[in-house]
C-alpha positions as CSV (number, residue, x, y, z in Angstrom):
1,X,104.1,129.8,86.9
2,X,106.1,126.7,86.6
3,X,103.9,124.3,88.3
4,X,100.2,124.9,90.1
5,X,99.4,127.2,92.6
6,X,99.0,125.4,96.1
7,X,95.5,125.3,97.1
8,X,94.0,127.1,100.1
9,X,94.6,123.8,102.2
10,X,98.2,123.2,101.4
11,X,99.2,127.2,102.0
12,X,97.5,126.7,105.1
13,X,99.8,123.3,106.2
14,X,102.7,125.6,105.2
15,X,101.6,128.6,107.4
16,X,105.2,128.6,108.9
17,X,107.1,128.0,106.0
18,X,105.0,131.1,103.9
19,X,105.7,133.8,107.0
20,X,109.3,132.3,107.0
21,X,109.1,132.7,102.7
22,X,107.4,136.8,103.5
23,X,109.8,137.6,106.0
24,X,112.9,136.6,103.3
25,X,111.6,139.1,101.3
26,X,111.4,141.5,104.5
27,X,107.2,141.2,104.5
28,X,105.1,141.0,107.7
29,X,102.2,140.2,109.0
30,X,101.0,143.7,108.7
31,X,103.0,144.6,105.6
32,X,101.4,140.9,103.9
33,X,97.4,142.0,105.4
34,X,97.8,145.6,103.8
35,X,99.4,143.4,100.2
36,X,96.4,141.6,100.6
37,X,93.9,144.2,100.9
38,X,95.3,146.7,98.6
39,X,97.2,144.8,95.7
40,X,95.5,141.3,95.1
41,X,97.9,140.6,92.2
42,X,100.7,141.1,93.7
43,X,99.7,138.8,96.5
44,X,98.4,136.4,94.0
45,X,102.2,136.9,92.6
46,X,104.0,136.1,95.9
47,X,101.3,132.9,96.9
48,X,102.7,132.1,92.7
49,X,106.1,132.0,93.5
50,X,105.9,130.5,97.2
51,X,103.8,127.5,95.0
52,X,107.0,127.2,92.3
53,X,109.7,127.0,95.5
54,X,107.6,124.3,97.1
55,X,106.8,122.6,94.4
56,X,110.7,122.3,93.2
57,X,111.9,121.2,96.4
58,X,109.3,118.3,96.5
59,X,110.4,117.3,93.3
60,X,113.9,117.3,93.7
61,X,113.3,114.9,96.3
62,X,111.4,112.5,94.4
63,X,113.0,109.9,92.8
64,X,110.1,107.2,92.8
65,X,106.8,107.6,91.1
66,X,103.7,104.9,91.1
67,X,100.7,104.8,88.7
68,X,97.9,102.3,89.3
69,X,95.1,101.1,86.8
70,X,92.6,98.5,87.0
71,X,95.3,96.6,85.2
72,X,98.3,98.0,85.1
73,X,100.9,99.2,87.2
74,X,103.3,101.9,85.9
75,X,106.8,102.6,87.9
76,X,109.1,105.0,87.8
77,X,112.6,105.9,89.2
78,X,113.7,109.2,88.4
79,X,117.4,109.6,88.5
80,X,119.3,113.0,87.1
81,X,119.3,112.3,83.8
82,X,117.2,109.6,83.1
83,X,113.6,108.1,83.9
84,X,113.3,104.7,84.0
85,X,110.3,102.9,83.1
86,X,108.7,99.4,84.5
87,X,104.8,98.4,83.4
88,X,103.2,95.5,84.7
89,X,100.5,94.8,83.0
90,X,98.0,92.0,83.6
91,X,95.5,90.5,81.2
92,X,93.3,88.5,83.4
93,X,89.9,89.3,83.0
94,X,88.2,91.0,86.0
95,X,91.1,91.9,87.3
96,X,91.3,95.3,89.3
97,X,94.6,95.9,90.8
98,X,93.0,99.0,92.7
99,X,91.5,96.5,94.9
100,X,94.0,94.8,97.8
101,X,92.4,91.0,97.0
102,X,93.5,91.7,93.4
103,X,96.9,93.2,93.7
104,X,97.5,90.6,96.6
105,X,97.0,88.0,93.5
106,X,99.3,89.8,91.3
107,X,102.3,89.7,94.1
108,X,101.6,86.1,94.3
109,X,101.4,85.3,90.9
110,X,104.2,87.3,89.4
111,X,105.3,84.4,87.3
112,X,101.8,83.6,85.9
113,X,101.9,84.1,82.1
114,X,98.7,86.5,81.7
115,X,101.1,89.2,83.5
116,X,103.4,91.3,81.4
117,X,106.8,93.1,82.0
118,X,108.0,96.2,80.0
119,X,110.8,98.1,80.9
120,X,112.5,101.3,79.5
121,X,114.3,103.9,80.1
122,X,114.4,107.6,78.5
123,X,116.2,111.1,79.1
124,X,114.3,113.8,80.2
125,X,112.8,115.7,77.3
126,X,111.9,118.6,79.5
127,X,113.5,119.7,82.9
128,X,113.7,116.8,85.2
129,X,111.2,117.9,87.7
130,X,108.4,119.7,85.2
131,X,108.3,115.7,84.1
132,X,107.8,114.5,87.4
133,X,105.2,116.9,88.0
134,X,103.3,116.3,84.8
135,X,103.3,112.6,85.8
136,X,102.1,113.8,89.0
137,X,99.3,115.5,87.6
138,X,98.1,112.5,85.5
139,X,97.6,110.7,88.2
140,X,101.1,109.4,89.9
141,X,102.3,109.4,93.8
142,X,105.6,109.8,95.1
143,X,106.7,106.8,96.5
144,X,109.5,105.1,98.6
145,X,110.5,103.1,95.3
146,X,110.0,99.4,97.3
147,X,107.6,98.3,94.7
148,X,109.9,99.4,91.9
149,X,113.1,97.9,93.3
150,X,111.5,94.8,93.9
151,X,110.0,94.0,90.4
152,X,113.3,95.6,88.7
153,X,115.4,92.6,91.2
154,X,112.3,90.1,89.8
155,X,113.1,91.1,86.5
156,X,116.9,91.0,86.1
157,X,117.6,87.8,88.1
């Protein structure tokens, strides 16, 4: 497998989507309860590759990325080729950027001096979208890139 296996909660949001994925392959519901039943691997196999096909067209469509700490922020825009990189990180004690009073202070204060910028940008080292998903799986969201976009404009102006 490529990515991880979608757990029992997400194959059942996608009910329609895994019959439509079965009846590509010219399975039915009959054909899929006798798989089942009879060859558990094979199913296993089939719920394996269904999880890979999701999981790259989620990916593919995800060009933001947000991390949160207690005092940091990490953002990411993920274009074809490259990732690029923004980390605010504040060195106020007490701070928790987890919590809305706190992060409200850091959107207020974006000038204050205990709050630092650090941009980069890299190329992919593996395929773009096993990246995105290991970022994923330490902890980062897709997001609508708002929060990137406007600290990038904050940043070069």
């Amino acid at each position: 497998m490529k990515y991880t296996k979608l757990s029992k909660e997400q194959f059942e949001e996608l009910n329609e989507e895994f019959a439509v994925f079965l009846a590509a392959q010219s399975i039915d519901v009959k054909e899929w309860t006798s798989i089942k039943e009879n060859k558990p691997e094979l199913a296993d196999k089939e719920m394996e590759v269904f999880s890979d096909f999701v999981w790259d067209k989620v990916l593919s469509k995800a060009n933001y990325l947000e991390h949160f700490s207690p005092d940091a922020l990490n953002l990411f825009k993920c274009d074809e080729e490259t990732i690029q990189r923004i980390v605010v990180k504040v060195n106020k004690e007490g701070i928790n950027l987890l919590e809305s009073n706190d992060f409200e202070w850091l959107l207020d204060n974006s000038k204050d001096p205990r709050i630092e910028y650090l941009k980069g940008k890299k190329v992919y080292q593996q395929e773009r979208n096993e990246e995105i998903f290991d970022l994923i799986q330490k902890g980062s969201v897709v997001s609508d890139g708002k929060l990137y976009e406007a600290i990038f404009k904050m940043l070069v102006a």
